[in-house]
PyMOL CGO cylinders between C-alpha atoms (Angstrom):
from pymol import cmd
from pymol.cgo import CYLINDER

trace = [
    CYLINDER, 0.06, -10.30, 19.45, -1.19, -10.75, 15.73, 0.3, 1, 1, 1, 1, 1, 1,
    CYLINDER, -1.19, -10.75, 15.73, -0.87, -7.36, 13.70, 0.3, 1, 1, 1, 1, 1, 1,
    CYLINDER, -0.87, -7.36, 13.70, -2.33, -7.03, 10.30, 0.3, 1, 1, 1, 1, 1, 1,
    CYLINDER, -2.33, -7.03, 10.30, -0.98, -4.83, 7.35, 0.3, 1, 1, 1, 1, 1, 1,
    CYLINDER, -0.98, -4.83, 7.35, -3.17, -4.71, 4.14, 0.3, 1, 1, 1, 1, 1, 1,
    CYLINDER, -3.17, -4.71, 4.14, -1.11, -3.56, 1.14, 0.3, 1, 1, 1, 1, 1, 1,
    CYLINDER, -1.11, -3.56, 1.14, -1.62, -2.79, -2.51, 0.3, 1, 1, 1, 1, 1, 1,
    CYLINDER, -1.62, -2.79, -2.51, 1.05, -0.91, -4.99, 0.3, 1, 1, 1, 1, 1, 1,
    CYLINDER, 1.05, -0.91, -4.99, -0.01, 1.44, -7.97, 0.3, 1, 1, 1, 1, 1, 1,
    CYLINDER, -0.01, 1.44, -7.97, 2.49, 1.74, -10.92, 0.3, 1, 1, 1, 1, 1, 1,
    CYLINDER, 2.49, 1.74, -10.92, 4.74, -0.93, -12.58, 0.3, 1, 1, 1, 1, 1, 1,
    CYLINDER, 4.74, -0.93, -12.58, 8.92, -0.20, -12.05, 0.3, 1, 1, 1, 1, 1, 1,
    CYLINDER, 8.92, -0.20, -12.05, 9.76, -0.28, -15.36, 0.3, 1, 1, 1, 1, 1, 1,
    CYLINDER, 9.76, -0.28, -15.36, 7.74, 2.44, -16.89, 0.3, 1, 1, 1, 1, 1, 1,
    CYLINDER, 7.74, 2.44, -16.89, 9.67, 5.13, -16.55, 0.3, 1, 1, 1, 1, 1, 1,
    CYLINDER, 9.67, 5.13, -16.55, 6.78, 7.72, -18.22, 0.3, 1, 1, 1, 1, 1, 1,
    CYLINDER, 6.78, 7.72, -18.22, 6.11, 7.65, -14.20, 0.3, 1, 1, 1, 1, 1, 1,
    CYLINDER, 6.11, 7.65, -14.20, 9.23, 8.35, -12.15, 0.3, 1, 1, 1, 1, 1, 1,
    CYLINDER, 9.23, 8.35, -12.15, 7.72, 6.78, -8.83, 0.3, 1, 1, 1, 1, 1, 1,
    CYLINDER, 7.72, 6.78, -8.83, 6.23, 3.55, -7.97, 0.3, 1, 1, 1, 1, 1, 1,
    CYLINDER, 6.23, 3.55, -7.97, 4.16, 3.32, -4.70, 0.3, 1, 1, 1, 1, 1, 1,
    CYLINDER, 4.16, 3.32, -4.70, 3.26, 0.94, -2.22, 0.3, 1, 1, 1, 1, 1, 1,
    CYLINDER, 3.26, 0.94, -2.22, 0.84, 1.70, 0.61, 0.3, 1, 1, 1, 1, 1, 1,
    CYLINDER, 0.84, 1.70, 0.61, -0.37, -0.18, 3.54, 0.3, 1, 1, 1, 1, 1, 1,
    CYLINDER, -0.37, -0.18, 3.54, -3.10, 0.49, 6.78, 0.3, 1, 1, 1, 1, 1, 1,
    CYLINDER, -3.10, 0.49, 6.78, -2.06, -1.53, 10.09, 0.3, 1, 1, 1, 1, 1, 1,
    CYLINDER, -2.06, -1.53, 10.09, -5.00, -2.12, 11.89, 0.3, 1, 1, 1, 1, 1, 1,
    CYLINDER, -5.00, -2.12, 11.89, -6.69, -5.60, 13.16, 0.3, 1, 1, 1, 1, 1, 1,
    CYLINDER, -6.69, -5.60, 13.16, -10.07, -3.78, 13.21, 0.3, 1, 1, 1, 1, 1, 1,
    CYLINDER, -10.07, -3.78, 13.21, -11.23, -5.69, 10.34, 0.3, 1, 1, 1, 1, 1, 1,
    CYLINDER, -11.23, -5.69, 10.34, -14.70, -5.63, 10.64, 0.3, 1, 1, 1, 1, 1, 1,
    CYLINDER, -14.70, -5.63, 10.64, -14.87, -1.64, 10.92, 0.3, 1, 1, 1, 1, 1, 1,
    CYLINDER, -14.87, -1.64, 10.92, -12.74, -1.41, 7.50, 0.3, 1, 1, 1, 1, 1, 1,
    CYLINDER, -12.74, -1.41, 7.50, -15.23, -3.77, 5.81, 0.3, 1, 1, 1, 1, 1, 1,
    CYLINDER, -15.23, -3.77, 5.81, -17.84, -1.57, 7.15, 0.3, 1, 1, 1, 1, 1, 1,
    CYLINDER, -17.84, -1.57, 7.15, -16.28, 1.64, 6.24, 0.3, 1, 1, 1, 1, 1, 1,
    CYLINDER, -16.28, 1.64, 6.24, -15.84, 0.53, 2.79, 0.3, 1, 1, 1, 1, 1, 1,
    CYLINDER, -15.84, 0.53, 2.79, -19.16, -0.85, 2.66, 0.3, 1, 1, 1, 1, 1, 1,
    CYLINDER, -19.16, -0.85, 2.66, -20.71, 2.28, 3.83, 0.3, 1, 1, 1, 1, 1, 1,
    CYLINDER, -20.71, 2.28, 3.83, -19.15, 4.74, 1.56, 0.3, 1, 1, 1, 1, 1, 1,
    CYLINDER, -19.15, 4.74, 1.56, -19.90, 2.43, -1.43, 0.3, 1, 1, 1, 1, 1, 1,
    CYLINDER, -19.90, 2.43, -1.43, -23.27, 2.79, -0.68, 0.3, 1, 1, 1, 1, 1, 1,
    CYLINDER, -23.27, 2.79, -0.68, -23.13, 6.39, -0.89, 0.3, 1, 1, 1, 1, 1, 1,
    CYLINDER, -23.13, 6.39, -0.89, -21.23, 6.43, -3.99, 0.3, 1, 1, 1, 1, 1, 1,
    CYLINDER, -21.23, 6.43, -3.99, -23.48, 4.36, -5.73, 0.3, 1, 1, 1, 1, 1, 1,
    CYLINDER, -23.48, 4.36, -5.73, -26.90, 5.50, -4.27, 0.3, 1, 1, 1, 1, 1, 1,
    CYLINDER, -26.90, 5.50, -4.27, -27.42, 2.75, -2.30, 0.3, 1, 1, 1, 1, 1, 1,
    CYLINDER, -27.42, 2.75, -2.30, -25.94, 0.17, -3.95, 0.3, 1, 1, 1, 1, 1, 1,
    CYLINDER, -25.94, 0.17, -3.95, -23.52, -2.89, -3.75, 0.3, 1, 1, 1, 1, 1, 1,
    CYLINDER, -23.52, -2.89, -3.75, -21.48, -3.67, -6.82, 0.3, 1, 1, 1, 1, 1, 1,
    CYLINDER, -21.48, -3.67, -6.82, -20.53, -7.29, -7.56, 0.3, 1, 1, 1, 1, 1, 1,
    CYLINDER, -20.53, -7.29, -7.56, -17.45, -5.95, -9.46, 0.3, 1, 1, 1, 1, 1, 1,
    CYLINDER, -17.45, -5.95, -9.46, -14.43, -4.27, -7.66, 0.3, 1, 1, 1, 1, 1, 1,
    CYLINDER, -14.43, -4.27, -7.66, -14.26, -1.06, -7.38, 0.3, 1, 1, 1, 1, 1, 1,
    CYLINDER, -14.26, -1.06, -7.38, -10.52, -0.50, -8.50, 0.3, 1, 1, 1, 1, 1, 1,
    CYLINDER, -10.52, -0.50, -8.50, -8.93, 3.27, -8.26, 0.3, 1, 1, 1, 1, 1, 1,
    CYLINDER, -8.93, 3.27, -8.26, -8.66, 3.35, -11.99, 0.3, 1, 1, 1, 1, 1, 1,
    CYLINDER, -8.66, 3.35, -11.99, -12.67, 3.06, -12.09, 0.3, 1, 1, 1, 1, 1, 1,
    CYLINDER, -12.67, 3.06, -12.09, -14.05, 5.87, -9.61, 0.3, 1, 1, 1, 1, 1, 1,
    CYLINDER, -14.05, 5.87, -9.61, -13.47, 9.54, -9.85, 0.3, 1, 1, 1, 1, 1, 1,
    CYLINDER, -13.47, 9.54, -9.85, -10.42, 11.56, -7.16, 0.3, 1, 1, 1, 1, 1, 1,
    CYLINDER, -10.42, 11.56, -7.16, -12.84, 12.56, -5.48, 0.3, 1, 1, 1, 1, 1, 1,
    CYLINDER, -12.84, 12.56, -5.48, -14.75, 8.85, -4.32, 0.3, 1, 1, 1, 1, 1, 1,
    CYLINDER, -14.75, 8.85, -4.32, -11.14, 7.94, -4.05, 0.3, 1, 1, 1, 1, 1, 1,
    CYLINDER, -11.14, 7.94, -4.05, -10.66, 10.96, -1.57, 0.3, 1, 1, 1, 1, 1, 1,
    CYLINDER, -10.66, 10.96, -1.57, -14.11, 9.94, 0.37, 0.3, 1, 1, 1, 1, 1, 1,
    CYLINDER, -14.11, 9.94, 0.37, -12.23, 6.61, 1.09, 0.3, 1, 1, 1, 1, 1, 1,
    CYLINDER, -12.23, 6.61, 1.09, -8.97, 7.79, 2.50, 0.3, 1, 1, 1, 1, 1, 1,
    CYLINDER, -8.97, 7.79, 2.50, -10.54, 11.03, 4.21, 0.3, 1, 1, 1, 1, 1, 1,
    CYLINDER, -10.54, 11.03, 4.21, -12.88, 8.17, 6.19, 0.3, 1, 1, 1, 1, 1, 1,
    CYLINDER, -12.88, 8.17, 6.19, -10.19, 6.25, 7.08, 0.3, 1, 1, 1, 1, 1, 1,
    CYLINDER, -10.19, 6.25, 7.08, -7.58, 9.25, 8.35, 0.3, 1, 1, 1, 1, 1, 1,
    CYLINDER, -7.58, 9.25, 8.35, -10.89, 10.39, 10.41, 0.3, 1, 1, 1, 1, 1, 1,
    CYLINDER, -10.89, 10.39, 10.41, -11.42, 6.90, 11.74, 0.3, 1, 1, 1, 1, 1, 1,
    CYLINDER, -11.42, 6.90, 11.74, -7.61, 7.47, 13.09, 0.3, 1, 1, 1, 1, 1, 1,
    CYLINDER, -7.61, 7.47, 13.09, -6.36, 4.31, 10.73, 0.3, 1, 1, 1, 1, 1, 1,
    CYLINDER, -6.36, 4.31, 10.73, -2.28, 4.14, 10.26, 0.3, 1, 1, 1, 1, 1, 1,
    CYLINDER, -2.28, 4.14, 10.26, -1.70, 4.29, 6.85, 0.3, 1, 1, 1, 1, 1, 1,
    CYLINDER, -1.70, 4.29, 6.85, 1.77, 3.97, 5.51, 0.3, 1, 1, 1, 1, 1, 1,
    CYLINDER, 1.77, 3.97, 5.51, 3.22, 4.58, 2.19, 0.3, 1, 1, 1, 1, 1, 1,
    CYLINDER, 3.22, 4.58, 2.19, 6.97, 4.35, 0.04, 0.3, 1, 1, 1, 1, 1, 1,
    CYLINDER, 6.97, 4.35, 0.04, 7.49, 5.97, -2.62, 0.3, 1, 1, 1, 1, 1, 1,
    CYLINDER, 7.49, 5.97, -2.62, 10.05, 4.41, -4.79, 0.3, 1, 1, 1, 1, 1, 1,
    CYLINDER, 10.05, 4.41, -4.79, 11.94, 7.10, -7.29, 0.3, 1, 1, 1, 1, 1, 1,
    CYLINDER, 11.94, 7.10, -7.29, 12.82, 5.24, -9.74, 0.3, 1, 1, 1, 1, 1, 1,
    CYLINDER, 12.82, 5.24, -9.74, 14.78, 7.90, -11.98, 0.3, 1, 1, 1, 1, 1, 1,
    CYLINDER, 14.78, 7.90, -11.98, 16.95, 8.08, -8.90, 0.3, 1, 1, 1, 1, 1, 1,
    CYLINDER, 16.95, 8.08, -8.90, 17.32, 4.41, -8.53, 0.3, 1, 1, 1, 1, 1, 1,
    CYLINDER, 17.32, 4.41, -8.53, 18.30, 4.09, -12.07, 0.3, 1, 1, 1, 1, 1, 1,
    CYLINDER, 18.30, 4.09, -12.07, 21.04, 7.46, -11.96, 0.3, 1, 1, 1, 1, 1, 1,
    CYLINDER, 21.04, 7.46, -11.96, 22.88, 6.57, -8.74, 0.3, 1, 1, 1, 1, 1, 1,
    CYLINDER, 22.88, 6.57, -8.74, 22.84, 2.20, -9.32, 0.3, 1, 1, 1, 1, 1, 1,
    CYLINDER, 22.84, 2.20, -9.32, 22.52, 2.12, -13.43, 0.3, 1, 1, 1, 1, 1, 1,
    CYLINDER, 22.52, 2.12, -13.43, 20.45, -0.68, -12.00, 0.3, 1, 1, 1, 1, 1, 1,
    CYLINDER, 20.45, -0.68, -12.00, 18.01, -2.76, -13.87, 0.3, 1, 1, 1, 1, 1, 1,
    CYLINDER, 18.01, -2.76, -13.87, 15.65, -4.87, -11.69, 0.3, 1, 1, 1, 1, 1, 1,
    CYLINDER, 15.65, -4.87, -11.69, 12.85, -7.06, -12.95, 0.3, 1, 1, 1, 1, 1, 1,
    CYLINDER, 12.85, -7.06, -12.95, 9.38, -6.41, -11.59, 0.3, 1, 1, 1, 1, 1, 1,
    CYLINDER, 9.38, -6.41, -11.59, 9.40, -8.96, -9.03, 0.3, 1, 1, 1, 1, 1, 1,
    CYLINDER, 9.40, -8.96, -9.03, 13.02, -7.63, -7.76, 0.3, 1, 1, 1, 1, 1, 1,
    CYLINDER, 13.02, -7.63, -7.76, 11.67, -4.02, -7.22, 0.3, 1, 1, 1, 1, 1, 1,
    CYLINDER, 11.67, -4.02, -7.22, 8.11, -5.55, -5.75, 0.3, 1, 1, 1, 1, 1, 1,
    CYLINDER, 8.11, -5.55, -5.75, 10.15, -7.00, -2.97, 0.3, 1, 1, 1, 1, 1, 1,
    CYLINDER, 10.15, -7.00, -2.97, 12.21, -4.42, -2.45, 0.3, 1, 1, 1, 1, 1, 1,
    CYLINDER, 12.21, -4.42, -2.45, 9.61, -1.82, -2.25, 0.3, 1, 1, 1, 1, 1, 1,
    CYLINDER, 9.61, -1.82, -2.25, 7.54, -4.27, -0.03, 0.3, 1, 1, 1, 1, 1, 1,
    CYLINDER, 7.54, -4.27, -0.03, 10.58, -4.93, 2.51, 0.3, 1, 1, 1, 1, 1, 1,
    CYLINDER, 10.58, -4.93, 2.51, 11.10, -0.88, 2.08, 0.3, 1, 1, 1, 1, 1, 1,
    CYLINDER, 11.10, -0.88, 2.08, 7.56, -0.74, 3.25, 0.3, 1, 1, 1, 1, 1, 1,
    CYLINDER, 7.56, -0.74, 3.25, 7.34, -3.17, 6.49, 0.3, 1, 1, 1, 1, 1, 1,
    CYLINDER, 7.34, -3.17, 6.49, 11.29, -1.44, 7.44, 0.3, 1, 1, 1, 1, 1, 1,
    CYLINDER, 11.29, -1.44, 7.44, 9.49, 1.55, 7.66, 0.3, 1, 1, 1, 1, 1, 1,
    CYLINDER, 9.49, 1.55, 7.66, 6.16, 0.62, 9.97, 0.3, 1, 1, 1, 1, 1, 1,
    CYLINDER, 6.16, 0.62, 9.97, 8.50, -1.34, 11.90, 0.3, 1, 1, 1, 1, 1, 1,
    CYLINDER, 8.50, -1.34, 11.90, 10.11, 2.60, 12.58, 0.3, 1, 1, 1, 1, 1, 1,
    CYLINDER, 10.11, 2.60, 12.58, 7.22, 3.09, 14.26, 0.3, 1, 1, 1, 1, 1, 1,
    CYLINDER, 7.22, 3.09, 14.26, 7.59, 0.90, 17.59, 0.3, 1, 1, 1, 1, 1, 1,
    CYLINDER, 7.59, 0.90, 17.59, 3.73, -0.16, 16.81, 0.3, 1, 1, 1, 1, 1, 1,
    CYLINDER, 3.73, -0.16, 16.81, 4.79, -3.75, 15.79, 0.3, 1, 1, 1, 1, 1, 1,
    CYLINDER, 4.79, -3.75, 15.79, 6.69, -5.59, 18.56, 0.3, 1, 1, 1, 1, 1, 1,
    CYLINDER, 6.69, -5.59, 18.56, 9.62, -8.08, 17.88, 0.3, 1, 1, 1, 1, 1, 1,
    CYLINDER, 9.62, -8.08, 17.88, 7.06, -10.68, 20.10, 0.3, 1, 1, 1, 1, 1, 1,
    CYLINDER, 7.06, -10.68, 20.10, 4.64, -9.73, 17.60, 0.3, 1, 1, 1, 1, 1, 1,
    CYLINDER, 4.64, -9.73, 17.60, 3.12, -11.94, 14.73, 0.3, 1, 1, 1, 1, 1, 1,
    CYLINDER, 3.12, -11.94, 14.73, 3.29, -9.54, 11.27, 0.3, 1, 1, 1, 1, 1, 1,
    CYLINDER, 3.29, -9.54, 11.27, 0.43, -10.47, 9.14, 0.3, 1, 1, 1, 1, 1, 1,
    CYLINDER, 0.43, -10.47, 9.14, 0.80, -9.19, 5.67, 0.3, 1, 1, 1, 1, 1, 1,
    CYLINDER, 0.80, -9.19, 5.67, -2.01, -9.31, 3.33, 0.3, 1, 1, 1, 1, 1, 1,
    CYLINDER, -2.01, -9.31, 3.33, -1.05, -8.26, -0.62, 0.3, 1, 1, 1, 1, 1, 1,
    CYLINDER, -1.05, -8.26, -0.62, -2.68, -8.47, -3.19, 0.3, 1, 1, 1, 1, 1, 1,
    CYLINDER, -2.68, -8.47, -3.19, -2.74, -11.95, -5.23, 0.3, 1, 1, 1, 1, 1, 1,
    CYLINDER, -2.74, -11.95, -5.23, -2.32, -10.40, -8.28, 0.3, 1, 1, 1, 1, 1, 1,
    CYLINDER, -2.32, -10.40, -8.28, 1.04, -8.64, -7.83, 0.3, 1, 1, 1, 1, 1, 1,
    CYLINDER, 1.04, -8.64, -7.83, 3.12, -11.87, -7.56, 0.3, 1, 1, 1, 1, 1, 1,
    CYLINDER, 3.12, -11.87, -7.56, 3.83, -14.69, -10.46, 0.3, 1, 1, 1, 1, 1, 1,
    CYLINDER, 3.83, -14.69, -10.46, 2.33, -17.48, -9.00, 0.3, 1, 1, 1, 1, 1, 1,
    CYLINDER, 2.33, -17.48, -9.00, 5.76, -18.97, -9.06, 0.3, 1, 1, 1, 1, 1, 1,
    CYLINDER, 5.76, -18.97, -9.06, 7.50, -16.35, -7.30, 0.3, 1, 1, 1, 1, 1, 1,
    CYLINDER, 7.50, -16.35, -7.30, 5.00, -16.44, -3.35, 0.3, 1, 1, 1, 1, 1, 1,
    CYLINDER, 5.00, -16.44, -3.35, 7.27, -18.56, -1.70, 0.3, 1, 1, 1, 1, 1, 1,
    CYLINDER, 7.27, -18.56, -1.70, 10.07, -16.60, -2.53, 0.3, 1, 1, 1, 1, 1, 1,
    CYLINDER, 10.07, -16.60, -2.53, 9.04, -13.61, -1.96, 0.3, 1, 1, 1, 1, 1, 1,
    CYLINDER, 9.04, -13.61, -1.96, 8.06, -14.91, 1.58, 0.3, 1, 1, 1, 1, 1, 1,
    CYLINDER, 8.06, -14.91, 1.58, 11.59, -16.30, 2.32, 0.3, 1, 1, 1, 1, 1, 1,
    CYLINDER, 11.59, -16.30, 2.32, 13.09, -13.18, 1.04, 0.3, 1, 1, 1, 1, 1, 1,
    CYLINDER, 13.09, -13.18, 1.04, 10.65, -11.18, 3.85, 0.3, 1, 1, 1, 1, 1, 1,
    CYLINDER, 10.65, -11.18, 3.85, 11.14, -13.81, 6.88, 0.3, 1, 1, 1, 1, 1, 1,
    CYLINDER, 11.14, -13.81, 6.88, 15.11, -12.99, 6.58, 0.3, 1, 1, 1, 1, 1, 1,
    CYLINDER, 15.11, -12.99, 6.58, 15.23, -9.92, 6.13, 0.3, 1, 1, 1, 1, 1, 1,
    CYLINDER, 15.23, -9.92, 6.13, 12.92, -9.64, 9.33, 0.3, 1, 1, 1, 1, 1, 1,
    CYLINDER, 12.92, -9.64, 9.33, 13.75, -12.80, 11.23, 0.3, 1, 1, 1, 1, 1, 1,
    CYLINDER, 13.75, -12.80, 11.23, 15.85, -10.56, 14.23, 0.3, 1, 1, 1, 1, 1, 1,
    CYLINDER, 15.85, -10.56, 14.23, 13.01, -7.74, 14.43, 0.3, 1, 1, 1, 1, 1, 1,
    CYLINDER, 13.01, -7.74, 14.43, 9.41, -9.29, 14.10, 0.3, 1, 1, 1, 1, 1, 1,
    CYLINDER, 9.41, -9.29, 14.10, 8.62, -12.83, 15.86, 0.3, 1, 1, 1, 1, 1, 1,
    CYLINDER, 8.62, -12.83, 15.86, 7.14, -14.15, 12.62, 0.3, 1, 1, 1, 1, 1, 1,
    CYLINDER, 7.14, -14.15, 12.62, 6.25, -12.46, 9.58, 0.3, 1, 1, 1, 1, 1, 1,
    CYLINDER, 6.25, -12.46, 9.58, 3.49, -14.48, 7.06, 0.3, 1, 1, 1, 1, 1, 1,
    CYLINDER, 3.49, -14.48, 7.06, 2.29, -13.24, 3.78, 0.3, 1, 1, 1, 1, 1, 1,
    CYLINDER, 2.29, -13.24, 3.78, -0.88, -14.11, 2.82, 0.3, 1, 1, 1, 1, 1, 1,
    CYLINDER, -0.88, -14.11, 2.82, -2.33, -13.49, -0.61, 0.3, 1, 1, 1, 1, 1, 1,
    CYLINDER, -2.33, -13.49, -0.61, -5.46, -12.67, -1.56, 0.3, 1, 1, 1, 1, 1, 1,
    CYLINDER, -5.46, -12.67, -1.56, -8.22, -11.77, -4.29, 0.3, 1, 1, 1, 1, 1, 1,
    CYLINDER, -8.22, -11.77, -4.29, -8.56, -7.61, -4.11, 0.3, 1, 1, 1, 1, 1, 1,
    CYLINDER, -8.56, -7.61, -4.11, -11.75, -8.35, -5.65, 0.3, 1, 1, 1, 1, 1, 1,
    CYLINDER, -11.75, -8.35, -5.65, -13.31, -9.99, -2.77, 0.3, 1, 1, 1, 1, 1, 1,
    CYLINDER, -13.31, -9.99, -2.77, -11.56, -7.89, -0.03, 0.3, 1, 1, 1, 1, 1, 1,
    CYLINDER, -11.56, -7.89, -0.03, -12.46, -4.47, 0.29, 0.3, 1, 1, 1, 1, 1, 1,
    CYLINDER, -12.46, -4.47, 0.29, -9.54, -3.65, 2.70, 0.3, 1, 1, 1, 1, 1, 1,
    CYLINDER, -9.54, -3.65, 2.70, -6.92, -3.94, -0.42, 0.3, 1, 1, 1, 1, 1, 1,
    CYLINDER, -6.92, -3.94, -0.42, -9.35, -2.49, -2.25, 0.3, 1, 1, 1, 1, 1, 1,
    CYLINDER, -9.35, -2.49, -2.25, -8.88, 0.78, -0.04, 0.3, 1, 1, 1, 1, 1, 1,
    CYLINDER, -8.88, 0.78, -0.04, -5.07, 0.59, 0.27, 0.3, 1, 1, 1, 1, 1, 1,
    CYLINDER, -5.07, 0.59, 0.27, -5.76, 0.45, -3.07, 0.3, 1, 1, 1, 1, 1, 1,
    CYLINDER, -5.76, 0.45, -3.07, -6.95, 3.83, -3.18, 0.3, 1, 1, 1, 1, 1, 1,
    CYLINDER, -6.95, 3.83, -3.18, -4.40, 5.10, -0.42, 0.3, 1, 1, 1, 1, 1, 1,
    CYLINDER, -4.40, 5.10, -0.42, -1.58, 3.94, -3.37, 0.3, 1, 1, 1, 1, 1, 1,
    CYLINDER, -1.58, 3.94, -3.37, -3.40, 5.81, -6.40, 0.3, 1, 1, 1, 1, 1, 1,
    CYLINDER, -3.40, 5.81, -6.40, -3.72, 8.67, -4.79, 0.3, 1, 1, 1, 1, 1, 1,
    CYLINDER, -3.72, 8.67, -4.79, 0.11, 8.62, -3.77, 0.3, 1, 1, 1, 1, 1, 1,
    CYLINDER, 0.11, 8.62, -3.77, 0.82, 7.85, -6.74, 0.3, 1, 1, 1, 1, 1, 1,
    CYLINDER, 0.82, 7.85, -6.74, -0.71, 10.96, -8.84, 0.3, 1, 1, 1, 1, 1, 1,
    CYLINDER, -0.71, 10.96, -8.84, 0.56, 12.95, -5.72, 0.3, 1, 1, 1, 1, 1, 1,
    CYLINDER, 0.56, 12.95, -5.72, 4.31, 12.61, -6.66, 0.3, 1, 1, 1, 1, 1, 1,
    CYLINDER, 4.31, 12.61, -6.66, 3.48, 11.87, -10.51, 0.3, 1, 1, 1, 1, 1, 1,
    CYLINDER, 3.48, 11.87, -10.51, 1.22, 14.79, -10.66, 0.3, 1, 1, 1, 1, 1, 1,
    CYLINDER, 1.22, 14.79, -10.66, -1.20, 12.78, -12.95, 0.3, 1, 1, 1, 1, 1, 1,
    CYLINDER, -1.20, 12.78, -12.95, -4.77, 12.43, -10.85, 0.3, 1, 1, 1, 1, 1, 1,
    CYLINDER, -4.77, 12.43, -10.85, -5.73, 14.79, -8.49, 0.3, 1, 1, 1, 1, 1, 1,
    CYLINDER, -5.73, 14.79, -8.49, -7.17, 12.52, -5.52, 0.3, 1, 1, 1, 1, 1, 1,
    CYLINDER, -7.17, 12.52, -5.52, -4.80, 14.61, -3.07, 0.3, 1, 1, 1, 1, 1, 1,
    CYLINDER, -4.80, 14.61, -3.07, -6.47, 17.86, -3.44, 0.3, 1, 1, 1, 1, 1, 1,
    CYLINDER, -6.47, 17.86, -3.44, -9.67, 16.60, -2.06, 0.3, 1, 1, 1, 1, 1, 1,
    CYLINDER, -9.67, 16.60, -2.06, -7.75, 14.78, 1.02, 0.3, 1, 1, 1, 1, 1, 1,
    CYLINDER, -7.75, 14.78, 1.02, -8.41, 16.64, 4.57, 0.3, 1, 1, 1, 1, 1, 1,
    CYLINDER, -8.41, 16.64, 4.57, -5.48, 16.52, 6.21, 0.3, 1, 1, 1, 1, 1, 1,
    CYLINDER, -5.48, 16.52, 6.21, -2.66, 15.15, 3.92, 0.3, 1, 1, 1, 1, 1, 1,
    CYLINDER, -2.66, 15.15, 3.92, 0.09, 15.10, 6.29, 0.3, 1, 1, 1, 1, 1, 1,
    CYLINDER, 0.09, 15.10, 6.29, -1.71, 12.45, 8.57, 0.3, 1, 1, 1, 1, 1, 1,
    CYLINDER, -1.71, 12.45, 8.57, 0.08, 9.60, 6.31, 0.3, 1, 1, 1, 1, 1, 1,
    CYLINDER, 0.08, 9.60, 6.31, 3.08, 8.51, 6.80, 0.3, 1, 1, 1, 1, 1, 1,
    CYLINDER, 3.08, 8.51, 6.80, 5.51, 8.15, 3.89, 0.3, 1, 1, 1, 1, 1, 1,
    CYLINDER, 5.51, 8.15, 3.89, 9.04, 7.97, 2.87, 0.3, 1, 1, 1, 1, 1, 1,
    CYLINDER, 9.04, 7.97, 2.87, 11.04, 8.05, -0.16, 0.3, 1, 1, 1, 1, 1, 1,
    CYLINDER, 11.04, 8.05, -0.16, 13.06, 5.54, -1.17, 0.3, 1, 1, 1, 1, 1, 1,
    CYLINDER, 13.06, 5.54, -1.17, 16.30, 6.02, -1.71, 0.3, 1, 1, 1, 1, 1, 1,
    CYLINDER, 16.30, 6.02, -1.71, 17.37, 8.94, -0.04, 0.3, 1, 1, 1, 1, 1, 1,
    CYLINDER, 17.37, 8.94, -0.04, 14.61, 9.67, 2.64, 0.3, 1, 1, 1, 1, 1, 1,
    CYLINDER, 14.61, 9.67, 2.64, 11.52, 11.88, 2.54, 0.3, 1, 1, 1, 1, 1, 1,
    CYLINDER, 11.52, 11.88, 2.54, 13.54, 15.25, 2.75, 0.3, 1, 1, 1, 1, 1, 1,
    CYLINDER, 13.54, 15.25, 2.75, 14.39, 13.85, -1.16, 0.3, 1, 1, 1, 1, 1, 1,
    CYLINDER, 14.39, 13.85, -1.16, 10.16, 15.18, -2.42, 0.3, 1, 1, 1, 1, 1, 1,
]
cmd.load_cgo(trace, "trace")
């Protein structure tokens, strides 16, 4: 069986004015019902009306962002999120890693963790869809090869596809799931006061564990 992931990260690593970097995901292959979902709470956002632009995180208010995610927790959707602590990173490892090192190894942190889960199968197929933007050019096939052996023993194939969060409302919304995380733990937007029913996504801490908050 195919599974889908839809991803998107907020933060960069090596700002360390914010002590955690985030990556979320939701696993679903209900596609057309999270194009809908989006669609339909646009509309209500913007008084019945579709924008041509993206509507990225940065650009709507906590609680739009909150409308999103409280839609999709209702809806049941698994949404998954690690939250990288950086400061920690740096104190235990006095490690330095360029963007594109911490990218992957937040983004193998995150598909560990689902995989914790039992919901993806080792017979499964692990579709990952990220967003375009987050990877030099360059660096996709990499990044890929990095993924497929890390995984190679535990999923039956793993592909990572990349695509335009522009044109794809579903990393738009993980998007959103990823902000709000994000100004959760770096206590800088205040999405998460407006979110139902908080504990309903999953997350973990990397390193150290969740019992690390």
């Amino acid at each position: 069986m195919e599974r889908h992931m839809f991803i998107d990260e907020s933060g960069t690593f090596n700002n360390f004015n914010d002590r955690y970097y985030v990556i979320s995901g939701i696993l679903s292959n209900d596609i057309d019902k999270l194009n809908n979902l989006h669609r339909d709470i646009e509309l209500t956002i913007r008084h019945g009306k579709i924008l041509k632009k993206e509507m990225k995180a940065s650009h709507i208010s906590d609680e739009s962002k909150a409308k999103y995610i409280n839609a999709l927790i209702n809806e049941r959707f698994l949404i998954f999120s690690i939250i990288l602590d950086k400061k920690k990173l740096a104190q235990k490892n006095n490690l330095k890693l360029s963007e594109f090192n911490a990218y992957n190894y937040i983004l193998k942190e995150l598909v560990r963790f689902v995989l914790t889960f039992n919901i993806v199968a080792a017979e499964d197929d692990f579709h990952l869809h990220v967003d375009a933007r987050s990877m030099i050019e360059t660096m996709k096939d990499d990044l890929q090869t990095i993924v497929v052996l890390d995984f190679f023993d535990k999923i039956n194939t793993i592909k990572i596809d990349y695509v335009d969060s522009k044109e794809n409302r579903i990393i738009q919304l993980a998007d959103y799931i990823s902000n709000m995380m994000f100004g959760y733990f770096n206590k800088m937007n205040k999405a998460y006061l407006y979110i139902d029913n908080f504990s309903y996504i999953n997350y973990n801490i990397v390193p150290g564990g969740k019992s690390d908050e």
